[in-house]
C-alpha positions, 0 to 999 in steps of 0.5 A: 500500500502507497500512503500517498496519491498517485500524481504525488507519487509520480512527482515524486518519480520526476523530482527524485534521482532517476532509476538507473537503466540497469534498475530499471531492466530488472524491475520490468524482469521482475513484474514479468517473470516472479511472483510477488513483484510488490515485494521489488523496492522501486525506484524511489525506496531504491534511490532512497536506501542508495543514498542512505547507503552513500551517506554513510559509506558502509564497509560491511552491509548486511540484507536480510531479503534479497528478493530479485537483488533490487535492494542489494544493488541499491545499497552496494552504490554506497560501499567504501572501496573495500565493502561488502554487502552480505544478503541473505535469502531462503528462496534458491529458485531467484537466484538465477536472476540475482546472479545475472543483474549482479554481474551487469553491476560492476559490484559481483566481487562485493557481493556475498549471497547467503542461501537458507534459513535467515535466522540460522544463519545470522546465529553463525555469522561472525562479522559487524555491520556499519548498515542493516536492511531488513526485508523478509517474512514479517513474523520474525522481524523481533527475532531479526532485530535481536540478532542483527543489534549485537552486529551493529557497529557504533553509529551503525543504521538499521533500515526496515521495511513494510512497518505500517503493513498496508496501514494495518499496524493502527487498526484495532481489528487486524489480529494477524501474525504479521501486523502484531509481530509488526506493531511489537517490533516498531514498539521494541525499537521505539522503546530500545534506548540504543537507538533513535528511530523515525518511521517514513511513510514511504511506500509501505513504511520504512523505519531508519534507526541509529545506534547511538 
C-alpha cells in the first residue's frame, strides 16, 4: 500500500534521482517473470536506501531479503572501496536472476549471497555491520532485530521495511501474525534506548534507526 496519491507519487518519480537503466531492466524482469513483484523496492525506496547507503559509506552491509537483488544493488552504490554487502535469502529458485543483474553491476566481487534459513544463519555469522536492511517474512522481524543489534557497529543504521503493513499496524481489528509481530517490533525499537528511530511513510513504511 502507497500512503500517498498517485500524481504525488509520480512527482515524486520526476523530482527524485532517476532509476538507473540497469534498475530499471530488472524491475520490468521482475513484474514479468516472479511472483510477488510488490515485494521489488522501486525506484524511489531504491534511490532512497542508495543514498542512505552513500551517506554513510558502509564497509560491511548486511540484507536480510534479497528478493530479485533490487535492494542489494541499491545499497552496494554506497560501499567504501573495500565493502561488502552480505544478503541473505531462503528462496534458491531467484537466484538465477540475482546472479545475472549482479554481474551487469560492476559490484559481483562485493557481493556475498547467503542461501537458507535467515535466522540460522545470522546465529553463525561472525562479522559487524556499519548498515542493516531488513526485508523478509514479517513474523520474525523481533527475532531479526535481536540478532542483527549485537552486529551493529557504533553509529551503525538499521533500515526496515513494510512497518505500517498496508496501514494495518493502527487498526484495532487486524489480529494477524504479521501486523502484531509488526506493531511489537516498531514498539521494541521505539522503546530500545540504543537507538533513535523515525518511521517514513514511504511506500509501505520504512523505519531508519541509529545506534547511538
Amino acid at each position: 500500500m502507497d500512503f500517498i496519491s498517485e500524481k504525488i507519487a509520480e512527482y515524486l518519480s520526476q523530482n527524485s534521482e532517476k532509476e538507473p537503466e540497469i534498475l530499471s531492466k530488472l524491475n520490468q524482469e521482475t513484474h514479468q517473470k516472479v511472483l510477488q513483484p510488490r515485494m521489488l523496492s522501486g525506484h524511489i525506496q531504491g534511490r532512497f536506501l542508495s543514498l542512505i547507503s552513500k551517506i554513510k559509506s558502509p564497509l560491511h552491509i548486511l540484507e536480510i531479503g534479497t528478493y530479485t537483488g533490487y535492494g542489494t544493488l541499491c545499497l552496494a552504490e554506497g560501499l567504501a572501496a573495500d565493502g561488502k554487502i552480505f544478503t541473505i535469502d531462503r528462496n534458491e529458485e531467484l537466484l538465477k536472476i540475482q546472479n545475472k543483474y549482479f554481474e551487469k553491476s560492476g559490484n559481483r566481487d562485493k557481493i556475498v549471497q547467503l542461501t537458507g534459513n535467515a535466522i540460522d544463519i545470522l546465529s553463525d555469522l561472525n562479522q559487524t555491520f556499519d548498515l542493516i536492511f531488513i526485508d523478509a517474512d514479517k513474523e520474525n522481524y523481533v527475532k531479526y532485530f535481536e540478532l542483527v543489534s549485537e552486529k551493529l557497529n557504533p553509529n551503525g543504521i538499521i533500515i526496515s521495511d513494510n512497518v505500517l503493513w498496508s496501514g494495518k499496524v493502527v487498526k484495532g481489528d487486524n489480529n494477524d501474525e504479521e501486523t502484531k509481530t509488526l506493531k511489537k517490533f516498531n514498539k521494541t525499537l521505539h522503546d530500545d534506548t540504543r537507538f533513535e528511530t523515525v518511521i517514513l511513510p514511504l511506500r509501505d513504511g520504512i523505519s531508519i534507526s541509529r545506534l547511538i
